[in-house]
C-alpha positions as CSV (number, residue, x, y, z in Angstrom):
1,X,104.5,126.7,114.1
2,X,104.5,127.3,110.3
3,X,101.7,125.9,108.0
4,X,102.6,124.5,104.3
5,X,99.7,123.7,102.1
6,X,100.3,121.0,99.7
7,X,97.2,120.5,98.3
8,X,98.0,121.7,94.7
9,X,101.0,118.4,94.7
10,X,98.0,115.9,94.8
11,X,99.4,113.0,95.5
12,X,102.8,113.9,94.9
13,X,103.7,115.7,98.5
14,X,106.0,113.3,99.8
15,X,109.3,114.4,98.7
16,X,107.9,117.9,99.6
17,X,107.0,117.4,103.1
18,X,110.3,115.5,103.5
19,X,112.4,118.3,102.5
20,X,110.2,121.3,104.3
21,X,111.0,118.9,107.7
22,X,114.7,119.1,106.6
23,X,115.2,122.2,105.7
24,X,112.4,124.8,106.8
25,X,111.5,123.7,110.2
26,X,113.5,124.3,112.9
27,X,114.3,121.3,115.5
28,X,111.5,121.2,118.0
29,X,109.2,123.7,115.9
30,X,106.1,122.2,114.9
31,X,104.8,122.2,111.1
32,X,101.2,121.7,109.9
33,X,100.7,119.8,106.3
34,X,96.9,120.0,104.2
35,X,97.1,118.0,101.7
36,X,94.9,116.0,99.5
37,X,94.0,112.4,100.6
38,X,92.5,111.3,97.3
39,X,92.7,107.4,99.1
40,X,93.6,106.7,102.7
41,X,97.0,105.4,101.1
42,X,98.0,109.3,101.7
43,X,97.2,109.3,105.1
44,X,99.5,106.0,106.4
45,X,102.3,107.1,104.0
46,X,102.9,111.1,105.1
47,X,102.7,109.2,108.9
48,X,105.3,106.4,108.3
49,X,107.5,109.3,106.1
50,X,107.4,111.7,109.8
51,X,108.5,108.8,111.8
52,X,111.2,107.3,109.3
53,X,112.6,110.8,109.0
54,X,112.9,110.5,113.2
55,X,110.3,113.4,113.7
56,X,107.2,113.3,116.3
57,X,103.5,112.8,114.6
58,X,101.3,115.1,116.7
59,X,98.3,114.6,115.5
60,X,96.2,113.5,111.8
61,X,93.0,114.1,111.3
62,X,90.5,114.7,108.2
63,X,90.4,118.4,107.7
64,X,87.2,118.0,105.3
65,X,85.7,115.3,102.7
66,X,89.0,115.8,100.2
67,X,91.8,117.0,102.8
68,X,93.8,116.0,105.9
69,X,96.1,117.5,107.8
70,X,99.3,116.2,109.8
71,X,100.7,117.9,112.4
72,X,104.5,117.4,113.1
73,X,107.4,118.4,115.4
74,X,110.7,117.9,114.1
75,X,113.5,116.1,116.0
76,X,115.7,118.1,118.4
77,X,119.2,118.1,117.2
């Protein structure tokens, strides 16, 4: 399980958490994003960007009044 804080992107972690899912995470390892929700726009986008990519959504949740965090296992090979 690895953690990736993408606050300091804003609004611009998308591509980010794409490519971590690609490239750091191992299949069937789990990843945890924080990021900024800014509007709930955030929230139904990073979802819909874990299951287009073909990876498991294991939970989203509001981490505090400005952040959320996704939790994520990546497809087994």
């Amino acid at each position: 399980m690895k953690r990736f804080d993408l606050r300091h992107l804003k609004d611009a972690f998308y591509d980010r958490m794409g490519e971590i899912m690609d490239r750091e995470i191992e299949p069937g390892e789990v990843a945890i994003f924080l990021f900024e929700i800014g509007d709930f726009s955030a929230v139904q986008r990073s979802a819909d960007l874990i299951k287009d990519q073909g990876h498991e959504l294991l939970n989203s949740l509001k981490f505090n009044e400005a952040d959320w965090t996704v939790v994520a296992r990546r497809k087994r090979a």
